[in-house]
Each structure stands twice: as C-alpha cells, then as structure tokens.
C-alpha positions in Angstrom: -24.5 85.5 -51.6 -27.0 83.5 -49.6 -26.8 80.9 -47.5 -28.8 78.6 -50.0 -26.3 79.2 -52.8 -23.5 78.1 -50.3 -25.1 75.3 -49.3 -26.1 73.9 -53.1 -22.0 74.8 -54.2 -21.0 73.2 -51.2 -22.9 70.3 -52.3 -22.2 70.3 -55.8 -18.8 70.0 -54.8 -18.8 66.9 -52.4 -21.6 65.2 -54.8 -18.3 64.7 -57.4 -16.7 62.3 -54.5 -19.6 60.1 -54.2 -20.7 59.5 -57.7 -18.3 56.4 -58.1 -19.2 55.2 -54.4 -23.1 55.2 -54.3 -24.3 54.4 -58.1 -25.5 51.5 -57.3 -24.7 48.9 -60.1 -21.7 50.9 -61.0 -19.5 50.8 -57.8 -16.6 48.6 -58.2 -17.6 47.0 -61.3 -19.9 44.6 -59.0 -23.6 44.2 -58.6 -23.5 46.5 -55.7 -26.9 48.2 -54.4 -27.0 51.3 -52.3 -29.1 52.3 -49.6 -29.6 55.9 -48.2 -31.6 56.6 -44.9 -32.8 60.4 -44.2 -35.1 62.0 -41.8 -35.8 65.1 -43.6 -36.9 67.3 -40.9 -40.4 68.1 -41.8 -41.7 71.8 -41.7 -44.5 71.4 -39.4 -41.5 70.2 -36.4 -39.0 72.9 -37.9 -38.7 76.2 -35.7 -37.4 79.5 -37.7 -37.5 81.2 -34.3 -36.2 79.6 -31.2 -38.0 82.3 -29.4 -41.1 81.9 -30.8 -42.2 78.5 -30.5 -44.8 78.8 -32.9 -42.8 79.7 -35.6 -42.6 76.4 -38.2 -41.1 76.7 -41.5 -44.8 74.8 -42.7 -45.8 78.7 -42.1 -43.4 79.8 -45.0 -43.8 78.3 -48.5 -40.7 79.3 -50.1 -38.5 78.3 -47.0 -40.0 74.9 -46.9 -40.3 74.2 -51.2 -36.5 75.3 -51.4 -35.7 73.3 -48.7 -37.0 69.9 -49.8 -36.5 70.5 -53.8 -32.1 70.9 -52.1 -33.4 67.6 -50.5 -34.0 65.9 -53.2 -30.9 67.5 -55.1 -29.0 65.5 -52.9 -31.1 61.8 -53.1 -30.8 62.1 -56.8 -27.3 63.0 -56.4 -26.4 60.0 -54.7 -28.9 57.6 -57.1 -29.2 55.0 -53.6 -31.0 52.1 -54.9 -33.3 52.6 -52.3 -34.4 55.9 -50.1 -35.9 55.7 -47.0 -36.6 59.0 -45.4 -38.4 59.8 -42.4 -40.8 63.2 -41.3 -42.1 63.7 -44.7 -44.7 66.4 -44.8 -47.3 63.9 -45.9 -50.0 66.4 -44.9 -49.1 68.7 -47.6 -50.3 67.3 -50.9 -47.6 69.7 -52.6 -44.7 68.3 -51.1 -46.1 65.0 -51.7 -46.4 65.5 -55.4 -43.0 67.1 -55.4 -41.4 64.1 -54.4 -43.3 61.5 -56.3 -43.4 62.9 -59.2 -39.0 64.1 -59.3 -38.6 60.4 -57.8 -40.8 58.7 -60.3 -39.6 60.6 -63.5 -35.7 59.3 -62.0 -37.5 55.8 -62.2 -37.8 55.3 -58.5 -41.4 53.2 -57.5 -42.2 55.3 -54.2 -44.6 54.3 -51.1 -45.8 56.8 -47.9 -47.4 55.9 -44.9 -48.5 58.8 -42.6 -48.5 58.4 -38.9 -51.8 57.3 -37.1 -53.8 60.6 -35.4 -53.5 62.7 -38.2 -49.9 64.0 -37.0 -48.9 64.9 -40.4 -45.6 63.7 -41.4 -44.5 60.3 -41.9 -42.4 57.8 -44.2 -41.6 57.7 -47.9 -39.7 54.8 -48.8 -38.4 54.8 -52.5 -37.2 51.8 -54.8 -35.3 52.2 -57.7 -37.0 50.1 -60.8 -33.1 49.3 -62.3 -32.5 47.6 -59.2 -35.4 45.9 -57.4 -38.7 44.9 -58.4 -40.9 45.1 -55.5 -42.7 41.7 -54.7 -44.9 42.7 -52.0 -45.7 45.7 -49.7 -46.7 45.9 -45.7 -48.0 48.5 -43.7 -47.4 48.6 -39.9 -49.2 50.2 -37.6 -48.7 50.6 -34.0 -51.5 52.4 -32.5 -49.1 53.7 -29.7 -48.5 56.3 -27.3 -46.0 57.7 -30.0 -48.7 57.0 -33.0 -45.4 55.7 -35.4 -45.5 53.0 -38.2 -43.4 51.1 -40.1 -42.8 50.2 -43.6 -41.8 46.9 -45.1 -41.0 45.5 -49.0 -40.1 42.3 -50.2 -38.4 43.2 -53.0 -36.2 41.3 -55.6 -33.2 42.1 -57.7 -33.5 43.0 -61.1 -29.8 42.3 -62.1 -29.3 38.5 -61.3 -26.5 38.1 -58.7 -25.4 34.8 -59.8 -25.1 33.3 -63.3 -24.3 30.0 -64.9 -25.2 27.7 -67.4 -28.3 26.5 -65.9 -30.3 29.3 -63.8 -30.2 33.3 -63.5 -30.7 34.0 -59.3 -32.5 36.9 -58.2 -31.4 37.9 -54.6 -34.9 38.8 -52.5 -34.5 40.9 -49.5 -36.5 42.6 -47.1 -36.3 46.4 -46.8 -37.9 48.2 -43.2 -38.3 51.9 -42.9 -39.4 53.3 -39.5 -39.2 55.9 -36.7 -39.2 55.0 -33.1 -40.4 57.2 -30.6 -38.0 59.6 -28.9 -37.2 59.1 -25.1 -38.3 61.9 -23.7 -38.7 60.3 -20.5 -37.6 57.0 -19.0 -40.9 55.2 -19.0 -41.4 55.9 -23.0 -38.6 53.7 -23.9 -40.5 51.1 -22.6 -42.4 52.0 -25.4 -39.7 52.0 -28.5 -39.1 47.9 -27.0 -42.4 47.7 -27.6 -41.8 49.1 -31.1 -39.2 47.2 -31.8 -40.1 44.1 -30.6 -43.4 44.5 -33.0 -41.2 45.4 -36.2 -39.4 42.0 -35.2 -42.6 39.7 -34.8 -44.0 41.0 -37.7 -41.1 40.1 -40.1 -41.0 36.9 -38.5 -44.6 36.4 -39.3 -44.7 37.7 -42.5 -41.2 35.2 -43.5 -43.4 32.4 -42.4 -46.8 33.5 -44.0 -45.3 33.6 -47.0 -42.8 30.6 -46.4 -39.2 32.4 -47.2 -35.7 31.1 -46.8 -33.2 33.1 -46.0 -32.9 36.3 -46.9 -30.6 40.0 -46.2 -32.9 42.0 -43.9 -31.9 45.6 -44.4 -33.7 47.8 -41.6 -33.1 51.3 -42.1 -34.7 54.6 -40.2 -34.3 56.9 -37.3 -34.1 54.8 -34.4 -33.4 57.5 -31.9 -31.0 55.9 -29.7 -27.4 55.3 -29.8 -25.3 52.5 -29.1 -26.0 52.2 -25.3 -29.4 52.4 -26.1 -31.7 49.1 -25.1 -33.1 49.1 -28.9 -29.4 48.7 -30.7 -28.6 46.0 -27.9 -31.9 44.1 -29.0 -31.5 44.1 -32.7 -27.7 43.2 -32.1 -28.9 40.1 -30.0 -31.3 38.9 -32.9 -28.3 38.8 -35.5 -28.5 42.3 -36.9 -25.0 44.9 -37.4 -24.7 47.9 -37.6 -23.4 48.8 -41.3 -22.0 52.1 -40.4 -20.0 50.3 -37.6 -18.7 47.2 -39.8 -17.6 50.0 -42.6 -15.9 51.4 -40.3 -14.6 48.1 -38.1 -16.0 49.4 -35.0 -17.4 47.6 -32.2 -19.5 47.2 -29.4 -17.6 48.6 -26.9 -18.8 51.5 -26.4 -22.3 50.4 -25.5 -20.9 48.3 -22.7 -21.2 51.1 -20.1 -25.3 50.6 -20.6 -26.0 46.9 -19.7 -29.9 46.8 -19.3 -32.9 48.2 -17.5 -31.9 47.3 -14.1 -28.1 49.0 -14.6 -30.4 52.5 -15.6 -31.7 52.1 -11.9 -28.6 52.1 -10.4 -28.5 48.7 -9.2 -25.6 46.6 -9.0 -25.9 43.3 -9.8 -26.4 40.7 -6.5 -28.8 43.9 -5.9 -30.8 43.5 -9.2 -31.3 39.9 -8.6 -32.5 40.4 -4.9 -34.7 42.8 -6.4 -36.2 40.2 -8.7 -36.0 37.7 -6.0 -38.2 39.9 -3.9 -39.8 37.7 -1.6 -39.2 34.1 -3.0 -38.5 31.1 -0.6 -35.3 30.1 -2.2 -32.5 31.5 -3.7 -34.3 31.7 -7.2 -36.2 34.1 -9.4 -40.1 33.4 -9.4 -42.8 34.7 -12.1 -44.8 36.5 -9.4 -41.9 38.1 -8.0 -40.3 39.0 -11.4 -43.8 40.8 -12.2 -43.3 42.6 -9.1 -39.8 43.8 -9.5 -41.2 45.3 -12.9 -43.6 46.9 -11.4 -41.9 48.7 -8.9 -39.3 49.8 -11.6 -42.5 51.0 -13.2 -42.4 48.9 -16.3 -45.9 47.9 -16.1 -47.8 50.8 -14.8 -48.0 53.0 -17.7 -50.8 52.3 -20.7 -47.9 51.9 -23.2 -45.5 49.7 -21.2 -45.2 45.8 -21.4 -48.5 44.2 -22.0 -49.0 41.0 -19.5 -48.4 39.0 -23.1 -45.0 40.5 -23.1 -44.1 40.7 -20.0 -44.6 36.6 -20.1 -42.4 36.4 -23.1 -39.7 38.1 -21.4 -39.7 35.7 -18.8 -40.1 32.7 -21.1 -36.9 34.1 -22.7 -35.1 34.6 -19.4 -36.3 30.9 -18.4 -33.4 29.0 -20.1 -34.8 25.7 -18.9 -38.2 26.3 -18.4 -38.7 25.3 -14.9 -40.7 27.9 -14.2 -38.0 29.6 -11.8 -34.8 31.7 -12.9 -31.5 30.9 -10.8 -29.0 33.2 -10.1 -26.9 32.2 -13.6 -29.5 32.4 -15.8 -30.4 35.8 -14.6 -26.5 36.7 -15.5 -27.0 35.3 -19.0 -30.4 36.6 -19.8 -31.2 39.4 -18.0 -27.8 41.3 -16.4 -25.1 40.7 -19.2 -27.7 38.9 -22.0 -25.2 37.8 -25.2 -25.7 38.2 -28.8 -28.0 35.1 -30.5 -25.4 35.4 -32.7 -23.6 31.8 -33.9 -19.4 32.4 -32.9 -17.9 32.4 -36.2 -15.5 29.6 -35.1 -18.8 27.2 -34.9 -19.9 27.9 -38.4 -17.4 24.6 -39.8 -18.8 22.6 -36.9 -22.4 23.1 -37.6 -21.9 22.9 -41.2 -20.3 19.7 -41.2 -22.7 18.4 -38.4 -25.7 19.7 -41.1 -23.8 17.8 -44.1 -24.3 14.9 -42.3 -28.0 15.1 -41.3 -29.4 16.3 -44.9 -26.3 16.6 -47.5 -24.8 19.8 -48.3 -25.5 23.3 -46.6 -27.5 25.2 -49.0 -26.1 28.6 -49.7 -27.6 31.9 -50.1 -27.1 35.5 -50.8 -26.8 37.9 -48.0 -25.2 41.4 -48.1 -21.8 43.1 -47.1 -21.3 45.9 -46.6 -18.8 47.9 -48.6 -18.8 52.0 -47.3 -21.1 54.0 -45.0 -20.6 57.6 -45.4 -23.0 60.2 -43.7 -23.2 63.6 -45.5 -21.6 66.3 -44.8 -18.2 64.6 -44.6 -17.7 66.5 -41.3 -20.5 64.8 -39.9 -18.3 61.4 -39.2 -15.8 63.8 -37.6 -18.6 65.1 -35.0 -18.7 68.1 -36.6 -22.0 70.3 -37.8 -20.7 72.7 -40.4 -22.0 75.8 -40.3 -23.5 75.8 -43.9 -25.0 72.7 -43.7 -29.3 73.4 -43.5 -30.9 70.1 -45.1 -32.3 68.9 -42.2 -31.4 68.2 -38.3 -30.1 64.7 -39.2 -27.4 63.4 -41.5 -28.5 61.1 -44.7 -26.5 57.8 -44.0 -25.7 56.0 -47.5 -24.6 52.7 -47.0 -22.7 50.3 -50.3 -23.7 46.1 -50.0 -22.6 44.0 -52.3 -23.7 40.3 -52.8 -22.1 37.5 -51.3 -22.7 33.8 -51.6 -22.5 32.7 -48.2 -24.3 29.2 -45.9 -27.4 30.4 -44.6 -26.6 30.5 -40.8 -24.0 34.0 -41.7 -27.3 35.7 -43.1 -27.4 38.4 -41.0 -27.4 42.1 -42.2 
C-alpha cells in the first residue's frame, strides 16, 4: 500500500465534507463564490534528500507528475471559483500544459506569470467562467532583490447579485495573487514593505486609471509572515481582514507583542523617540534626523531597502499636521502604536447621516463576507501536520464570501 494511495483515500474521504461548503453557487442556496489559495511547492525548491542538497523532485518525473496531477485532484475537488496558487513550475512546459489544459476542460480561464531572472516557478491564477468574467488583467513586476510579481484581475460576476424589476447588478471585484519574499534576514523585510506597499499603490492607481467605485478587494497568496509580522499590520491599517480570522472570530491580539520596526530593535518607547530625535534642538522629531535614525537601524543602507521617495512618504504619513516636525504624540500615533485606518463601526450612522445631508442618500454597494475558511488537511487548523499528508509544504486555504449590500465606507475585504 503506498503512501500515494493513502494520501488520495485520505482525500477522497475529506473531499465528501467540503462538497456542500466550497461549490461556489451552491453553498447555502446563495450566490456564494469561493476562493482557494495554494503554494504548491514547486519541484525545482522540493528536496527528496535532506542530506543531499541537490536532490529536487524536478530531477524525478514520476515523483513530480504524480504529485501535481494529486494537486489538482484536490482544486477540482473543491471547484473554488477562483485558484490562486503559488511556485508553479512555470519552467516546465509539461506541467504547464497539465494544468491548463485539466483547468480549462473544468471551464476555468487560467493566467501565469513567472518570476523575473529566469527563476522558474511562479503564479497561476485561475477563474472559473460560471462565476466571473474577467474584465481586465495586470501584470506586476517588481524587479527586486527577491525577483517576485504579482497578479491582478478585474473580474465581474456572472450570476447577478441583485435583481429587481428595473436592473440585473453584476458585483466587480478585484482579485491579487502574489508571493512576498521570505525573511531570511532582518534587512530583507524591508524589502516585502517594499512589496507590499507596491501591490497597494498599484491597485490604487489602477482603481483611478480606470475610474472605479467601490469594490471587494480579495488579495490572496503566500505572504510569508504571520500576524506579528509588519506586512499583516500594514494591510490591516489600510482596511483589509483577515478571512481566516473573521471565520473564525479571532483577533488581533496576538500580533500585539510585535508593535513596529523600532520594538524589533529592542527599544522602548521614550528610547525610540530619542532615537528619532537624535540631535534636534527641541523636543520634536525632524526630517533629517528621522533619516538618520533609519539609517543607523540600517533601513536605508541596503540596495533593496526604502528608496529616498519612500522614505519621504513615511514621514509625510507620520507628519499628522504637516509642520514639517513630528512631536512626541504623533510619533505614538503614527509610528510606535500606529491604529487601523479603519472607520469605528459606531461612526458609520454618523457619517452616513452627515453624507445624507451633503449629497442625498449613501449609495450602496456590494462587498463580500465571509462565510467559512477551512485549510486542508482538517488537522492543519489544529496545528497539526499529519503524517500522510505530501501535497505540498503549505496548506490550501479555501475561503466561502457571500454578497452583501452594504454603504460603501464598510467595503473592506
């Protein structure tokens, strides 16, 4: 009995409890959509021999075709209205054609992007045509230390979310698959906010390029980080959740223990401000002697770190008032314990009522919620690796959203 047998009943088994959670239209009754993120593991980073270093899977045909054609098993198994998937072989036009052509005869519209430098692997991002027609498709390159990219589609709903007598509404979203650069050491994740913070100005770009309302921003892919990570607290600050978290009501907490930059030099915080201080006459925060603190934290020394453009947004940012100096409270607010940009939920009836009166009613849009996350294996969410599990070194996430009519300031997925 080998171990690939195990592993296909095992999943034969557990595909039976998520057939009435992740197919898409069907869940609930409601116009749900489904969403499954996946770094695949590809075989060129995949060691069959810990000893041997040089030992990849890519060396072995029939380890890496049965591997992937398992993979895909398990995508068509759950039937996500979209796929993302990271560290696809992209290099190998076999694999490739493998899973275009499974994907497209399951009616899925599929798009790759490999990563700059010729490193081989990189994304495959897969819609599927009964749910989402895709309206446009981006490319993002970020000719970085880490050569990574990112994906994005404008795509619109097929099934209209909303009826009535006089108009059928298709829901447009945006969909962004990526996969930020690991941290091997501290200076590099300099470099993911540097990833990040492009992935962010480009959607913001391309939403006014193209002159969008408001929309569900779904941004899926193997962020490398956790929750104390500097990346999750960024996206959290521009509106964005965590759907795995909000299926499973839990919080922020735990990231609290890893407030910012300054707290992973070990500086407490009258400390941190003395160091940003540095030599200024008052007791304020100047731009010469915030550049300076950076640079003795070694934030602007290395090629791939904060470009002078950045490092001037940051401090335009941290500048509440714009007086050209930070004081002491705006360096707590911005810098040392910076909150979410995120409206309070109790100010939602003031603004509305406050906009009513301006311009008329709020206009309302469609945003998501989200209605189960489940990784795969189901001992996965218990921190547990089973022993027969050999897909990949990473967990497929599947996330359920259904519609929701809500004003546009709540738009935040």
């Amino acid at each position: 009995m080998t171990k690939e047998w195990i592993d296909g009943l095992t999943q034969e088994a557990k595909t039976k409890q998520w057939k009435k959670k992740v197919r898409g239209l069907g869940y609930d009754s409601q116009p749900c959509v489904s969403c499954t993120t996946f770094n695949i593991l590809a075989p060129i980073y995949k060691r069959l021999d810990e000893e041997d270093q040089n030992c990849r899977e890519s060396q072995y045909r029939a380890n890496w075709l049965s591997r992937n054609q398992r993979i895909i098993d398990r995508l068509l198994a759950d039937h996500s209205s979209i796929i993302c998937l990271q560290e696809v072989w992209l290099g190998n036009d076999e694999l490739v054609d493998m899973y275009e052509n499974r994907l497209g005869d399951e009616n899925y519209m599929s798009f790759k992007l490999a990563r700059t430098n010729n490193r081989g692997d990189g994304l495959l991002t897969a819609v599927h045509r009964d749910n989402f027609r895709v309206l446009n498709y981006r490319e993002l390159l970020f000719n970085d230390f880490g050569d990574r990219v990112a994906q994005l589609l404008h795509v619109e709903s097929v099934v209209p979310f909303w009826q009535n007598q006089k108009r059928n509404i298709q829901q447009q979203s945006l969909i962004v698959n990526t996969h930020l650069l690991f941290p091997h050491d501290y200076s590099l994740c300099i470099v993911r906010l540097k990833q990040v913070y492009k992935i962010l100005q480009y959607i913001e770009s391309y939403q006014k390029e193209n002159k969008l309302g408001p929309m569900p921003i779904i941004l899926c892919g193997d962020w490398n980080g956790s929750k104390r990570g500097h990346v999750y607290k960024i996206l959290r600050s521009q509106g964005f959740v965590s759907s795995y978290d909000t299926a499973h009501q839990y919080t922020d907490s735990d990231a609290d223990a890893h407030k910012n930059l300054l707290r992973a030099a070990s500086l407490s915080e009258d400390n941190a401000f003395a160091l940003l201080k540095g030599d200024s006459p008052g007791d304020y925060i100047t731009y010469s002697s915030f550049c300076q603190a950076l640079c003795q934290l070694g934030l602007l020394r290395h090629p791939d770190c904060l470009s002078s453009q950045e490092t001037e947004d940051l401090w335009i940012q941290a500048d509440i008032d714009g007086n050209g100096v930070m004081n002491y409270e705006e360096f707590q607010q911005r810098i040392w314990n910076p909150k979410s940009s995120e409206q309070p939920e109790e100010n939602f009836e003031q603004v509305n009522n406050a906009r009513k009166t301006e311009s008329g009613p709020v206009k309302k849009a469609f945003g998501f919620s989200v209605k189960d996350a489940v990784l795969f294996p189901p001992e996965m969410e218990k921190g547990m690796w089973p022993e027969n599990y050999s897909l990949s070194d990473h967990a497929p996430l599947t996330v359920v959203f259904s519609p929701v009519r809500v004003p546009c300031t709540q738009l935040v997925c």
